[in-house]
C-alpha positions as CSV (number, residue, x, y, z in Angstrom):
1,X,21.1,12.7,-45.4
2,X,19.2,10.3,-44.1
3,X,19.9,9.0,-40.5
4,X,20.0,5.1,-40.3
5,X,17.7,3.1,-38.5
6,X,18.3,2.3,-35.4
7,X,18.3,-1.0,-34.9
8,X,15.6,-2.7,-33.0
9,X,16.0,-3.8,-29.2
10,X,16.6,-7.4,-28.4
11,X,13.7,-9.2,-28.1
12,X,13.1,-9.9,-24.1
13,X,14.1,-13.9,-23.1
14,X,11.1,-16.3,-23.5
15,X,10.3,-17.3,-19.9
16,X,11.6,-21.1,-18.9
17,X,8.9,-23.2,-19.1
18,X,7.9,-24.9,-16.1
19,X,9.3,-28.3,-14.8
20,X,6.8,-31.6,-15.1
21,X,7.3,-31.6,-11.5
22,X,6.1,-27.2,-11.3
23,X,3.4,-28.3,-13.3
24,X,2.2,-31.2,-11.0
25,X,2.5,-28.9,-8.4
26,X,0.3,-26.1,-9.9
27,X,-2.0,-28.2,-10.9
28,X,-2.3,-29.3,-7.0
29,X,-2.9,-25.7,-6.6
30,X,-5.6,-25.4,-8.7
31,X,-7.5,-28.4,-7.2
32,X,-6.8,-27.4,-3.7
33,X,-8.0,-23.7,-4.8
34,X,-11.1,-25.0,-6.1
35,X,-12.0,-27.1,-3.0
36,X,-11.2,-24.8,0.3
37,X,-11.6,-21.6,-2.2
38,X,-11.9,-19.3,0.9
39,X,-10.2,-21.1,3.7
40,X,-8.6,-17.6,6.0
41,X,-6.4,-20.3,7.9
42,X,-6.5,-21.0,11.9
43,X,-5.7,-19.1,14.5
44,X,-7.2,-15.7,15.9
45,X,-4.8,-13.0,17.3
46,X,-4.1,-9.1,16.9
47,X,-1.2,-8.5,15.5
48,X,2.2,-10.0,14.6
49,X,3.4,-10.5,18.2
50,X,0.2,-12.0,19.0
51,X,0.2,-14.7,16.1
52,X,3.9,-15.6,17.6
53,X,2.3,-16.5,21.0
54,X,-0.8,-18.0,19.3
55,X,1.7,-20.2,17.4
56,X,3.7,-21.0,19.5
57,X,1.0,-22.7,22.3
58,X,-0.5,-24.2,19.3
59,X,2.7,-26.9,19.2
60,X,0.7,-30.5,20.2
61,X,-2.4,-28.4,20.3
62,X,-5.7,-27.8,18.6
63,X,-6.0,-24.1,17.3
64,X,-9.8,-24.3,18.6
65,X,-8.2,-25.0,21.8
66,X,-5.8,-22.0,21.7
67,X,-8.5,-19.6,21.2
68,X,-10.1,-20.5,23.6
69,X,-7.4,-19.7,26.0
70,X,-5.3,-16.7,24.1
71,X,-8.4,-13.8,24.5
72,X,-7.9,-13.9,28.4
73,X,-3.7,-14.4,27.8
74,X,-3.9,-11.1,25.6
75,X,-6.4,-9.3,27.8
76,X,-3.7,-9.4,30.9
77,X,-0.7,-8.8,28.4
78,X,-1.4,-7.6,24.9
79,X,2.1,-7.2,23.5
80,X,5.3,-7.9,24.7
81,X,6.1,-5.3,26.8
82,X,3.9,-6.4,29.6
83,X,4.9,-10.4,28.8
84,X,8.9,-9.4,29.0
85,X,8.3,-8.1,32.9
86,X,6.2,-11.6,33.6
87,X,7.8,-14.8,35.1
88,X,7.1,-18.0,33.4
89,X,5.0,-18.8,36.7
90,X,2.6,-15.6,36.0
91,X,1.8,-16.6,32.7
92,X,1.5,-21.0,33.1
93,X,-1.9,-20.5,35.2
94,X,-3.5,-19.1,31.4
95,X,-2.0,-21.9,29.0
96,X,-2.3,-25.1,31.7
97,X,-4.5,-26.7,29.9
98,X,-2.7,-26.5,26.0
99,X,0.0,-29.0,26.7
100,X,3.8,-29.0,27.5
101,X,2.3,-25.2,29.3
102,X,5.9,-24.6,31.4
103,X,8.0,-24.8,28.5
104,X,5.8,-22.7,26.4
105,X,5.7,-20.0,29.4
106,X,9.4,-20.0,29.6
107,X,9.4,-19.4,26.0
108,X,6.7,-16.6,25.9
109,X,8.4,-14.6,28.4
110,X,11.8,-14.6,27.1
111,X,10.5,-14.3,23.1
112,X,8.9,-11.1,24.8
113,X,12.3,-9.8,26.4
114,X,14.1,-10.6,23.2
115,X,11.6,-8.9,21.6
116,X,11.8,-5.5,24.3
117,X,15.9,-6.1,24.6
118,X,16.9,-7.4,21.0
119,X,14.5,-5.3,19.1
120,X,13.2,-2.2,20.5
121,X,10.2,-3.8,21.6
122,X,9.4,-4.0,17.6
123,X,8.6,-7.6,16.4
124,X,11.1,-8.7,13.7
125,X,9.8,-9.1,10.3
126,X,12.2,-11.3,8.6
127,X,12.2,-15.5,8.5
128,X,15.8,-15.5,10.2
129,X,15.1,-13.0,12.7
130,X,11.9,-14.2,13.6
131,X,13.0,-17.7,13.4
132,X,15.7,-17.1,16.4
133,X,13.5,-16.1,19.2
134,X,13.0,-18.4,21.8
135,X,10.2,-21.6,21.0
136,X,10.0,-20.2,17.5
137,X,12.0,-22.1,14.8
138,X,11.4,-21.8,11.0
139,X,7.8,-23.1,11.2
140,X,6.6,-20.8,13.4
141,X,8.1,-18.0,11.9
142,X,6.6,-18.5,8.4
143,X,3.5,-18.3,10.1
144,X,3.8,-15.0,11.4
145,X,5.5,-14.1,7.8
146,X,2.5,-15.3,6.3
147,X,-0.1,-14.8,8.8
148,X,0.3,-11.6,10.5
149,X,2.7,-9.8,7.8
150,X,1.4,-10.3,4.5
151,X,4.5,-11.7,3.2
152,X,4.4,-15.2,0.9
153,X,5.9,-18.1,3.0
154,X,5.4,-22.0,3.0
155,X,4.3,-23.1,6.0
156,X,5.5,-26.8,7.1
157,X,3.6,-28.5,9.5
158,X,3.0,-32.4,9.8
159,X,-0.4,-32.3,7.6
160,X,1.6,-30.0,4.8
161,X,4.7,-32.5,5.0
162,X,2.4,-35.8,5.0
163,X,-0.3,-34.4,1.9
164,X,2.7,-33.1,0.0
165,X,4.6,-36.4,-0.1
166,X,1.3,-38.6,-1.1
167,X,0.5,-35.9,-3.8
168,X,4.2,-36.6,-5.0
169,X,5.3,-32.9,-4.3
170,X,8.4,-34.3,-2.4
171,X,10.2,-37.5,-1.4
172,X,11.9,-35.6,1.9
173,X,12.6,-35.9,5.6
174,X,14.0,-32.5,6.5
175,X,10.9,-29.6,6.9
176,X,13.7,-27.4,5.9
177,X,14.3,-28.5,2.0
178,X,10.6,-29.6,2.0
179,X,10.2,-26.0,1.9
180,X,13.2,-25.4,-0.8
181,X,11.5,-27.4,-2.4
182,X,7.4,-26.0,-2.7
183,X,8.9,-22.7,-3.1
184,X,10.8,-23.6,-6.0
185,X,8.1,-25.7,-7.2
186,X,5.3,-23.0,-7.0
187,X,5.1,-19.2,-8.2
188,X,6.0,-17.0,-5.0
189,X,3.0,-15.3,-4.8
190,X,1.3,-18.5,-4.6
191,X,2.8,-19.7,-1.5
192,X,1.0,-18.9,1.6
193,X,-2.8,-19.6,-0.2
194,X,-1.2,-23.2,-1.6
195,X,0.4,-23.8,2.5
196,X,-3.0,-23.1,3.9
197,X,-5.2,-24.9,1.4
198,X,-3.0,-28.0,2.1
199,X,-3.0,-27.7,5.8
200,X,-6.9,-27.4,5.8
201,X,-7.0,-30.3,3.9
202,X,-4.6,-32.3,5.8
203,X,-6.9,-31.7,8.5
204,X,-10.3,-32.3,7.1
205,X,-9.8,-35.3,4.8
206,X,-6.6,-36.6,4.1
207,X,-6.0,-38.0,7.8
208,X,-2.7,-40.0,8.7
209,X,-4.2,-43.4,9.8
210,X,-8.0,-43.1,7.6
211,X,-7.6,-40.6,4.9
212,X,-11.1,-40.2,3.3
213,X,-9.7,-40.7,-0.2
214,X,-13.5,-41.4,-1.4
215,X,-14.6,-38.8,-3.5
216,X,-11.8,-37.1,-2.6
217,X,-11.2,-33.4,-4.7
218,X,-7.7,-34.6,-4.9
219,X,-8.0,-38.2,-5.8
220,X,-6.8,-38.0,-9.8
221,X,-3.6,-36.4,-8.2
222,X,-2.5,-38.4,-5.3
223,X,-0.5,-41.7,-5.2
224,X,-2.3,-42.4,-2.5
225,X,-1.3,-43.3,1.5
């Protein structure tokens, strides 16, 4: 006797298509893809604990300027083990110059004891845990995420926030659902190259006050300032 046919296996779920708004926002991608197609992003340091500090001193600060300062900083403590036995006094002398330097030495030194105490003296390597350490916050921590582990984040600083809203990626206040909101708006794996791309360009062109909207790459995009 013949054995019946199995019957076939359901056929997978069409994938949603994507929103008019993920759309706009891909195609933002694209365009900032093909204009900074091999922008590496800003600041220099050796490893994850490293790009903390470095983000951390770049708060009202240049990243040129902070790497001009961090070689010497890492050369006296390269990790936080040294950093954690320092007083905030030890390390001001090597940031002076980098703006609001006491309160980012008071928060270098005790990031670096959480860091010995908290963690074994191994950096964290999650948003929340990374995100808690003193002068850090969710900004700062995406960098690292992004920067130093490899892992997709969105990265919210003032040029991100202020060339997302006039590209009509978001009509928010709060950095927090900004970020909801590109990461539900863009394919994960997409995230950190789209949150440096718009940085870079935040920086070079599209300025706060005189945003060189001539011949910008972005122009057919934007609603403008």
């Amino acid at each position: 006797m013949r054995r019946p046919t199995p019957p076939a296996p359901p056929a997978p779920p069409k994938p949603a298509k994507p929103s008019p708004a993920s759309r706009h926002a891909r195609r933002v991608a694209s365009a900032l893809a093909a204009a900074y197609p091999d922008w590496p992003g800003g600041l220099g340091f050796g490893d994850a604990w490293q790009c903390l500090v470095a983000t951390i001193l770049s708060a009202q600060c240049t990243d040129a300027r902070v790497d001009r300062h961090t070689p010497a900083l890492f050369a006296q403590w390269p990790g936080p083990a040294g950093m954690a036995r320092a007083e905030p006094a030890e390390i001001e002398p090597y940031i002076r110059s980098l703006g609001l330097h006491r309160a980012k030495a008071r928060y270098l030194a005790a990031s670096a004891r959480e860091v010995m105490g908290r963690f074994g003296g191994q950096m964290p390597a999650t948003l929340d845990e990374i995100a808690s350490l003193p002068g850090a916050g969710r900004k700062t921590a995406n960098c690292v995420l992004a920067n130093a582990l490899g892992q997709p984040a969105i990265m919210v600083d003032t040029h991100c926030i202020r060339v997302a809203r006039r590209l009509g990626l978001h009509n928010l206040a709060c950095p927090d659902k900004i970020e909801d909101r590109l990461k539900g708006l863009l394919p994960r794996a997409g995230w950190t190259p789209f949150s440096r791309r718009i940085i870079a360009h935040g920086r070079l062109r599209c300025a706060a006050r005189a945003p060189g909207c001539a011949g910008c790459p972005l122009a057919r995009l934007c609603g403008g300032p």
